[in-house]
N, CA, C and O atoms as a printed pandas DataFrame, in Angstrom:
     atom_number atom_name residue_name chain_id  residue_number  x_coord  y_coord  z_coord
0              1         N          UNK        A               1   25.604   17.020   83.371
1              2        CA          UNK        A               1   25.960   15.922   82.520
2              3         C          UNK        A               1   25.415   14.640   83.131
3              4         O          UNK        A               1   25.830   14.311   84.243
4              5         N          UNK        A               2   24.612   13.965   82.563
5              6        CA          UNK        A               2   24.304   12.684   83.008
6              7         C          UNK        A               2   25.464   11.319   81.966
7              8         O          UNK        A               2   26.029   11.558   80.899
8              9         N          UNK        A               3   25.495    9.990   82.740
9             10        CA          UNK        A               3   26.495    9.203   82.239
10            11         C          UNK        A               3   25.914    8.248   82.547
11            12         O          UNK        A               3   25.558    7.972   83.693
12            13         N          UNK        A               4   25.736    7.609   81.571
13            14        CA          UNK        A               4   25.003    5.763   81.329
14            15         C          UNK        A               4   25.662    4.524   81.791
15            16         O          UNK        A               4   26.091    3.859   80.848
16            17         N          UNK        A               5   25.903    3.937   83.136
17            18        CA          UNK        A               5   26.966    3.165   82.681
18            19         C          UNK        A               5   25.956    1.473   83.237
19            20         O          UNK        A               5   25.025    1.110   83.955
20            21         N          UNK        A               6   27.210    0.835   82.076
21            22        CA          UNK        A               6   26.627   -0.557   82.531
22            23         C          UNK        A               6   26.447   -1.185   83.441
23            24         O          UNK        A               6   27.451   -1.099   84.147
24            25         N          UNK        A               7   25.267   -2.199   84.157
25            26        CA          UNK        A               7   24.879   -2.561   85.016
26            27         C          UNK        A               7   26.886   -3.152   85.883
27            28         O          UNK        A               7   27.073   -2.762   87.035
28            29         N          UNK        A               8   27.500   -3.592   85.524
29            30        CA          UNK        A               8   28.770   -4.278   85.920
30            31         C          UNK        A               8   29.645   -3.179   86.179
31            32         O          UNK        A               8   30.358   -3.095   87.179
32            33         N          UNK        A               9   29.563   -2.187   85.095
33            34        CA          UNK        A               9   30.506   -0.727   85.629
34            35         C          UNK        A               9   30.024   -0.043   86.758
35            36         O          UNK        A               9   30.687    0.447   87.673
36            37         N          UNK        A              10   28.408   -0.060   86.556
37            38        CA          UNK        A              10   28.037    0.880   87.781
38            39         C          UNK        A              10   28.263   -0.119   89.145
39            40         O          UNK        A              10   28.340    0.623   90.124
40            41         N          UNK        A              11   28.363   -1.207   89.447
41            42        CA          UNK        A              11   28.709   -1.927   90.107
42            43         C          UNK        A              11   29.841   -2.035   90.772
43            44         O          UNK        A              11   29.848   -2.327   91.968
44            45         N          UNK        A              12   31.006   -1.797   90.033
45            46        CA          UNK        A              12   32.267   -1.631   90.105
46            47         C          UNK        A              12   32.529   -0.163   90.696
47            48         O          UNK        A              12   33.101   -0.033   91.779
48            49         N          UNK        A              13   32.144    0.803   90.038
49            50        CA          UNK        A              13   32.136    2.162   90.993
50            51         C          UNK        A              13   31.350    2.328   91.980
51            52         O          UNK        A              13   31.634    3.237   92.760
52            53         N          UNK        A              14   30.214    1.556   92.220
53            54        CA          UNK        A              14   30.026    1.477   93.717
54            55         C          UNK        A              14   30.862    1.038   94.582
55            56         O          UNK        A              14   31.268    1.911   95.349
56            57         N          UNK        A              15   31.372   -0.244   94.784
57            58        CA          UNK        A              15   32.722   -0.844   94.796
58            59         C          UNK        A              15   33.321    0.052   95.825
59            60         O          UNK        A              15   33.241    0.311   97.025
60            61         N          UNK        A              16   34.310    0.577   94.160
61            62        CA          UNK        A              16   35.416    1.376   94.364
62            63         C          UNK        A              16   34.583    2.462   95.819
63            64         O          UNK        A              16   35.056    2.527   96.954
64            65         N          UNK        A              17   33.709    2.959   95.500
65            66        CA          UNK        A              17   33.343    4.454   96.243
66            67         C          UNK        A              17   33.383    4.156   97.800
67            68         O          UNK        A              17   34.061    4.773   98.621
68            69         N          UNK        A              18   32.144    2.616   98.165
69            70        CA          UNK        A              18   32.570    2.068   99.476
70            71         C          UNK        A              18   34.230    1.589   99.703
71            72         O          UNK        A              18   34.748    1.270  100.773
72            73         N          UNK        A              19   34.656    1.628   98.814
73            74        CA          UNK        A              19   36.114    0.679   99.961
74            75         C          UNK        A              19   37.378    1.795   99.797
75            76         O          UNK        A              19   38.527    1.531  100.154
76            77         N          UNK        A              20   36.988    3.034   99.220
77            78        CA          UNK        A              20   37.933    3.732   99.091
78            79         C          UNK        A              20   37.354    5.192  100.204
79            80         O          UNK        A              20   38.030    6.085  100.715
80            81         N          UNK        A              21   36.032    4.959  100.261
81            82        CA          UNK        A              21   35.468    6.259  100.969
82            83         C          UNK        A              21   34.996    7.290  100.309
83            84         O          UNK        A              21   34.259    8.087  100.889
84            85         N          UNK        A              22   35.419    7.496   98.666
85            86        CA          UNK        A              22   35.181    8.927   97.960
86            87         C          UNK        A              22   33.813    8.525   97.187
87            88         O          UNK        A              22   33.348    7.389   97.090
88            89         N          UNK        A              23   33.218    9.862   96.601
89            90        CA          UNK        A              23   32.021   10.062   96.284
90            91         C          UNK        A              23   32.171    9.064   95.126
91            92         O          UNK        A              23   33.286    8.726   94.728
92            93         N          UNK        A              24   31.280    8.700   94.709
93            94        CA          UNK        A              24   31.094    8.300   92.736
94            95         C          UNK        A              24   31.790    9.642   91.809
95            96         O          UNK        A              24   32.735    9.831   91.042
96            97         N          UNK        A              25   30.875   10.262   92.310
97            98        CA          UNK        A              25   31.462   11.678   91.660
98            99         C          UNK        A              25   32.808   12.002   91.881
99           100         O          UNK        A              25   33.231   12.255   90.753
100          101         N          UNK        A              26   33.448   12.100   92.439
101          102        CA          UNK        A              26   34.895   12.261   92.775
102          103         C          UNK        A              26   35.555   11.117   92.015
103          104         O          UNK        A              26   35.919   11.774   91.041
104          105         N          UNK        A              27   35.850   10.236   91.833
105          106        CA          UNK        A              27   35.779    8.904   91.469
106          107         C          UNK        A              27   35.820    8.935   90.005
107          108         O          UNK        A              27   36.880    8.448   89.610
108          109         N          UNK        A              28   34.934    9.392   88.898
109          110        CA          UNK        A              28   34.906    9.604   88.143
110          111         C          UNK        A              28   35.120   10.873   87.408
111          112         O          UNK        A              28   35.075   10.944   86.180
112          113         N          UNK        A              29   35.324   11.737   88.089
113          114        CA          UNK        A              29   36.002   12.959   88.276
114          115         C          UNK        A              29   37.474   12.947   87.838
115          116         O          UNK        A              29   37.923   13.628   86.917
116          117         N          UNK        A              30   38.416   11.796   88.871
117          118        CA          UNK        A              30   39.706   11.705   88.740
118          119         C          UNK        A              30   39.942   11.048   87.697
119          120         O          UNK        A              30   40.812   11.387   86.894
120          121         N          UNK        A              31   39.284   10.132   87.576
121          122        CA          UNK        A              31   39.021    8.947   86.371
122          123         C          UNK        A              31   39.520    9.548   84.663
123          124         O          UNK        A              31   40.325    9.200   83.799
124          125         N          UNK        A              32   38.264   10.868   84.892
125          126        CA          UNK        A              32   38.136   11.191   83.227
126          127         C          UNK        A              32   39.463   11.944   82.972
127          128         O          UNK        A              32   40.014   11.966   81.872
128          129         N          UNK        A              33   40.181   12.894   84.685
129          130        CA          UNK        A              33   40.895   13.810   84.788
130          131         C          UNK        A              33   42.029   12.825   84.515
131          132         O          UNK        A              33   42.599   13.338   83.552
132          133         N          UNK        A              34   42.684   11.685   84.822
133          134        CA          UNK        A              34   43.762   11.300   84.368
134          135         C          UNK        A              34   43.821   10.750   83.238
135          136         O          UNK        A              34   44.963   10.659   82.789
136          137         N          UNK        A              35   42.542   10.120   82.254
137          138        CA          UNK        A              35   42.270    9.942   81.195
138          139         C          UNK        A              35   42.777   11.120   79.978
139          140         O          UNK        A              35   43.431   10.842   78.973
140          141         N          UNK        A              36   42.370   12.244   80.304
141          142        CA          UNK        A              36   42.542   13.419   79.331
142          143         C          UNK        A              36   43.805   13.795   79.728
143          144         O          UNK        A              36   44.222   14.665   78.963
144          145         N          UNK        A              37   44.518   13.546   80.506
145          146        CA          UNK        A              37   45.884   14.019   80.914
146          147         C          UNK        A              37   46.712   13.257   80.061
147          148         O          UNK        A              37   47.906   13.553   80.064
148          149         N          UNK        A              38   46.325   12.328   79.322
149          150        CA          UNK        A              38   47.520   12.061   78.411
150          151         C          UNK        A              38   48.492   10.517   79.403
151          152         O          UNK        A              38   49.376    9.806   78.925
152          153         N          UNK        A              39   47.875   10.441   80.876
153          154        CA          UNK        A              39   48.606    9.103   81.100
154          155         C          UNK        A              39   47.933    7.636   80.775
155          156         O          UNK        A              39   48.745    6.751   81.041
156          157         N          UNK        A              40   47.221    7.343   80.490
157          158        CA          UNK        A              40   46.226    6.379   80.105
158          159         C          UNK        A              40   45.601    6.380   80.950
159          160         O          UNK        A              40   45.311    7.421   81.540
160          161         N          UNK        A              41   45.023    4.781   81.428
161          162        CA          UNK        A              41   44.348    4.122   82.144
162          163         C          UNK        A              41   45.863    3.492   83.619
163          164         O          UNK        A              41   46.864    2.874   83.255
164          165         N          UNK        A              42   45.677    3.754   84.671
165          166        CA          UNK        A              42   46.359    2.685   85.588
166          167         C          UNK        A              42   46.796    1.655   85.243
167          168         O          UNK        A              42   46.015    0.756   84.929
168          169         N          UNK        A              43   48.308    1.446   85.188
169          170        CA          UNK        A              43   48.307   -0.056   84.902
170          171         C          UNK        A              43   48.700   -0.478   83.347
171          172         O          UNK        A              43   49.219   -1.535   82.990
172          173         N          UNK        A              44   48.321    0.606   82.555
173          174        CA          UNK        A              44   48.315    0.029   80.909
174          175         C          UNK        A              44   49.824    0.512   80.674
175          176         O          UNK        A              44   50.741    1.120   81.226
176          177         N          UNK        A              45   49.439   -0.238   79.348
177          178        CA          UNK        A              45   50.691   -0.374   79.278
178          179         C          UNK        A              45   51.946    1.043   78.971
179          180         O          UNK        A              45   53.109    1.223   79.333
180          181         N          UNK        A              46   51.165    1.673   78.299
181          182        CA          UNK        A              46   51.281    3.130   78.047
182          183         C          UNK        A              46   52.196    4.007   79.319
183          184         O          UNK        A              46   53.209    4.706   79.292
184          185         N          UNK        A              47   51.026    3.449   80.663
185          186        CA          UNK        A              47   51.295    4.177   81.780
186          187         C          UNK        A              47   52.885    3.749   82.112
187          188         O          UNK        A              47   53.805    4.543   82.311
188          189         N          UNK        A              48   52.947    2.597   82.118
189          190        CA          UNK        A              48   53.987    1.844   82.206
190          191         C          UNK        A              48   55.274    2.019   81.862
191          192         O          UNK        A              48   56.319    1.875   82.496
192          193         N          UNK        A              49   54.957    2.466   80.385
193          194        CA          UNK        A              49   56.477    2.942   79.741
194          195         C          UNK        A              49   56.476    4.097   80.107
195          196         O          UNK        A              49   57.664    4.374   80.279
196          197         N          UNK        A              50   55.525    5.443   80.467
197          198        CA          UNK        A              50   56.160    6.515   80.957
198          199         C          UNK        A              50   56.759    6.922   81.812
199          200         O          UNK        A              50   57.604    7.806   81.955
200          201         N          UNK        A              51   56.007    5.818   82.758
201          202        CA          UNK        A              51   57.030    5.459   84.471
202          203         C          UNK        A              51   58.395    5.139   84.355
203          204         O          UNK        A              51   59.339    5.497   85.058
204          205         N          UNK        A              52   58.351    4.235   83.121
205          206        CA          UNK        A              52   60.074    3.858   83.249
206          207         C          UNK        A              52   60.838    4.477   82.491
207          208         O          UNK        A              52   61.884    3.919   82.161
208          209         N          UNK        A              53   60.513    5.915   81.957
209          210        CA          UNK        A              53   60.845    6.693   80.726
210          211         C          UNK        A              53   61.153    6.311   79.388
211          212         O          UNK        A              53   61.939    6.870   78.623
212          213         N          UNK        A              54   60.269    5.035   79.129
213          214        CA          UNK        A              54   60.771    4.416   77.835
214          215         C          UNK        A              54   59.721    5.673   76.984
215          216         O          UNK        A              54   59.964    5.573   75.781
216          217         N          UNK        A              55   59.206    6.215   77.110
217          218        CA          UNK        A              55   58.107    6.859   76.449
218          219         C          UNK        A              55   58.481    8.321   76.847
219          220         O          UNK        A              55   58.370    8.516   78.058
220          221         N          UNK        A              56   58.836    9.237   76.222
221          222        CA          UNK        A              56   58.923   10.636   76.156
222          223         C          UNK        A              56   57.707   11.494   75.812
223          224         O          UNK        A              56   57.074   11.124   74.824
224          225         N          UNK        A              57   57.332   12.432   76.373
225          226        CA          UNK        A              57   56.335   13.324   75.631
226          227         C          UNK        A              57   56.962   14.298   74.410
227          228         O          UNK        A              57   58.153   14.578   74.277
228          229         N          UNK        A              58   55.861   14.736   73.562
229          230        CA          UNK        A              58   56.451   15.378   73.138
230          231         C          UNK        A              58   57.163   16.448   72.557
231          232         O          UNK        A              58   56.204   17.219   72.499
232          233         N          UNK        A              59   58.089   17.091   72.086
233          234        CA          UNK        A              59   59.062   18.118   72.223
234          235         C          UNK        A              59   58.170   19.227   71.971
235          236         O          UNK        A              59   58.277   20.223   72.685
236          237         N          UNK        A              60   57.154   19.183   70.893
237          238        CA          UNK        A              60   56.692   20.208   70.062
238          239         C          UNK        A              60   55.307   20.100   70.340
239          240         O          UNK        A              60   54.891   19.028   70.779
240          241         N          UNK        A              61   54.469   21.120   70.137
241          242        CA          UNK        A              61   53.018   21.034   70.430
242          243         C          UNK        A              61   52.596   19.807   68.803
243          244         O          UNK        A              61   53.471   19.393   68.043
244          245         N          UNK        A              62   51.545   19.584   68.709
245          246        CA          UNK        A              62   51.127   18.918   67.121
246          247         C          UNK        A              62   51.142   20.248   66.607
247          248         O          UNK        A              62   50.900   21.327   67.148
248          249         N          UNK        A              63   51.523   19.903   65.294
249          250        CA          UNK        A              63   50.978   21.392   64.072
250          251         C          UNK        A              63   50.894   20.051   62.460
251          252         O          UNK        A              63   51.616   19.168   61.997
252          253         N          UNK        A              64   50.137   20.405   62.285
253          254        CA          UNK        A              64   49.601   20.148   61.166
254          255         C          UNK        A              64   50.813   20.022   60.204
255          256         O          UNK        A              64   51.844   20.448   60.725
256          257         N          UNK        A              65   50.966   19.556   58.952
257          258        CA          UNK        A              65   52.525   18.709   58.661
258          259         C          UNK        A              65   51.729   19.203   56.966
259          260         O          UNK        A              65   50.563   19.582   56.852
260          261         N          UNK        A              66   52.579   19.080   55.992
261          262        CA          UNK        A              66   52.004   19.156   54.487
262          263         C          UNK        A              66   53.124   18.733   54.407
263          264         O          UNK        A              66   54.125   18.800   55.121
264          265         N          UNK        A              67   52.637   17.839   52.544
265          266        CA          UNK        A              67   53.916   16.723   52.551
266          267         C          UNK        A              67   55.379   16.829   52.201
267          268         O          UNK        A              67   55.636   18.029   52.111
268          269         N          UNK        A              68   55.846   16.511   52.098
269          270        CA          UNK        A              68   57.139   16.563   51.604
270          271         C          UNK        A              68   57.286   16.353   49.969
271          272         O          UNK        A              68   57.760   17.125   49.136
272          273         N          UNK        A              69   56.677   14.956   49.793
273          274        CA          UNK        A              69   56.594   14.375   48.260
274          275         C          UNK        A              69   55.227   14.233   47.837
275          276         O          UNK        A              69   54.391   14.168   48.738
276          277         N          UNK        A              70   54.809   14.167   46.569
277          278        CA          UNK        A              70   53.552   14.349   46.295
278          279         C          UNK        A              70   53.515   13.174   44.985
279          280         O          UNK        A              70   54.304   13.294   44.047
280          281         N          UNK        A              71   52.753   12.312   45.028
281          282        CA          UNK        A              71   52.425   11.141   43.847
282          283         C          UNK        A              71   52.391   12.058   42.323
283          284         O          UNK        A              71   51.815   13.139   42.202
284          285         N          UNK        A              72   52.880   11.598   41.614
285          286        CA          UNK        A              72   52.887   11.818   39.903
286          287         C          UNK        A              72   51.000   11.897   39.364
287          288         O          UNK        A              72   50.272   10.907   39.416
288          289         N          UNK        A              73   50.693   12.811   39.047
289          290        CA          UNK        A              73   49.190   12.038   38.447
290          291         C          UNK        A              73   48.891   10.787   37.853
291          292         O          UNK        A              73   49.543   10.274   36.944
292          293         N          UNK        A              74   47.885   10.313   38.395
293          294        CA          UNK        A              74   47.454    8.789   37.999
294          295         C          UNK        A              74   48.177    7.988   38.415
295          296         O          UNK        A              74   47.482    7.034   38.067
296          297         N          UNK        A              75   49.123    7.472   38.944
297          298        CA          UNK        A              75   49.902    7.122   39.665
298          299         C          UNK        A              75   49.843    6.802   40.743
299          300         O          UNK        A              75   49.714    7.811   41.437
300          301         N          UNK        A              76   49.868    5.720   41.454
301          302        CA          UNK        A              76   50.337    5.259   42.720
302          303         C          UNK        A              76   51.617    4.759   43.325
303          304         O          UNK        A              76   51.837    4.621   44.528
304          305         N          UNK        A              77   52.495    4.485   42.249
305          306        CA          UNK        A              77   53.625    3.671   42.263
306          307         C          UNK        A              77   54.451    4.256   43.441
307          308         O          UNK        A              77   54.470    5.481   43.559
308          309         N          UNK        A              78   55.099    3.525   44.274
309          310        CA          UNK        A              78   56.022    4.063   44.941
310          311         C          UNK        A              78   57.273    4.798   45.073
311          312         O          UNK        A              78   57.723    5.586   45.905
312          313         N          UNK        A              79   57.888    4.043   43.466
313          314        CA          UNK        A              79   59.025    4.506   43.165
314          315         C          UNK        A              79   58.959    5.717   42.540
315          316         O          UNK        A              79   60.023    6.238   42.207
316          317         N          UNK        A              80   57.523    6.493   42.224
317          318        CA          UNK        A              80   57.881    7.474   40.805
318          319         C          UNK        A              80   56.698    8.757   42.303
319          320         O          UNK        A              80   55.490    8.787   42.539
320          321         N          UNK        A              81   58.079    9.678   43.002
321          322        CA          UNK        A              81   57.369   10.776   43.189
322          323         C          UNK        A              81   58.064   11.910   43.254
323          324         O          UNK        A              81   59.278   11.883   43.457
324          325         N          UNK        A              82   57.331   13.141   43.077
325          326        CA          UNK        A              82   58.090   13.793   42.441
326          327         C          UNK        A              82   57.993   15.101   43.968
327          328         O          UNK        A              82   57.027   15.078   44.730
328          329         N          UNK        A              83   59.405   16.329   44.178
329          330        CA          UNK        A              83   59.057   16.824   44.699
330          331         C          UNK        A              83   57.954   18.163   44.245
331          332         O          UNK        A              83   57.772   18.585   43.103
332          333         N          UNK        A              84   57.291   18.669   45.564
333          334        CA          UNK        A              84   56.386   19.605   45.666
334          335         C          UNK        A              84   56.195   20.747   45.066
335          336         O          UNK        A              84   55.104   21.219   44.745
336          337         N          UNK        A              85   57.625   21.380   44.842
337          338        CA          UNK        A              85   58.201   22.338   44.030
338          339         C          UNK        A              85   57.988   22.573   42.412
339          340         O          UNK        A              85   57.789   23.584   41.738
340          341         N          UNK        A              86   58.139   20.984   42.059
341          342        CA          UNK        A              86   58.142   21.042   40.465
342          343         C          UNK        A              86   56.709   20.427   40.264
343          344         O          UNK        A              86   56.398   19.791   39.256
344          345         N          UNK        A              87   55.849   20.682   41.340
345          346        CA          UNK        A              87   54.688   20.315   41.147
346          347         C          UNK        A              87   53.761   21.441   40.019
347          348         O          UNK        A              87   53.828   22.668   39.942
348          349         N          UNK        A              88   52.741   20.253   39.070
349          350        CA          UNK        A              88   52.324   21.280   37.751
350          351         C          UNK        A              88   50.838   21.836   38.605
351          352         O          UNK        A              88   50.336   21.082   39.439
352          353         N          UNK        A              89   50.376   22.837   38.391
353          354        CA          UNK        A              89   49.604   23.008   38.960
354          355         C          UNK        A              89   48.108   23.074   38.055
355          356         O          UNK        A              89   47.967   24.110   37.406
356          357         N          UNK        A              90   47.074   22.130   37.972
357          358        CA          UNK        A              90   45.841   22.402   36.976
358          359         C          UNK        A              90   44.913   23.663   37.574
359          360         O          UNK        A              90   43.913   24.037   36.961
């Protein structure tokens, strides 16, 4: 995998690599690895509320949802929907 980064980013992970000791590669390694882990970025705000448990993960894996209520034909109105059940089918 090659990775493009901007003259100021690649700058910055040089940086980081001298004053911390670890490779670039390592570095960006952990980077993408706590990225995809679902905690954000260091520091954000995200990370923040999970530290202080204002933020729960959650209970259930995702699954795909179908609706509950379904709009009247031609219709957008908010007030007029009808359930799924007595839906007419063309």
């Amino acid at each position: 995998m090659n990775l493009e980064l901007s003259a100021e980013l690649g700058a910055a992970l040089q940086a980081a690599s001298e004053r911390t000791g670890k490779s670039q590669q390592d570095l960006v390694r952990e980077a993408v690895t706590h990225h995809l882990s679902g905690n954000g970025m260091p520091g954000s705000d995200r990370a923040r509320a999970r530290a202080e448990g204002l933020v729960q993960p959650a209970r259930v894996p995702y699954r795909k949802t179908t609706p509950r209520l379904l709009p009247l034909d031609g219709t957008n109105t908010l007030g007029r929907w009808r359930h799924p059940r007595t839906a007419i089918t063309q």
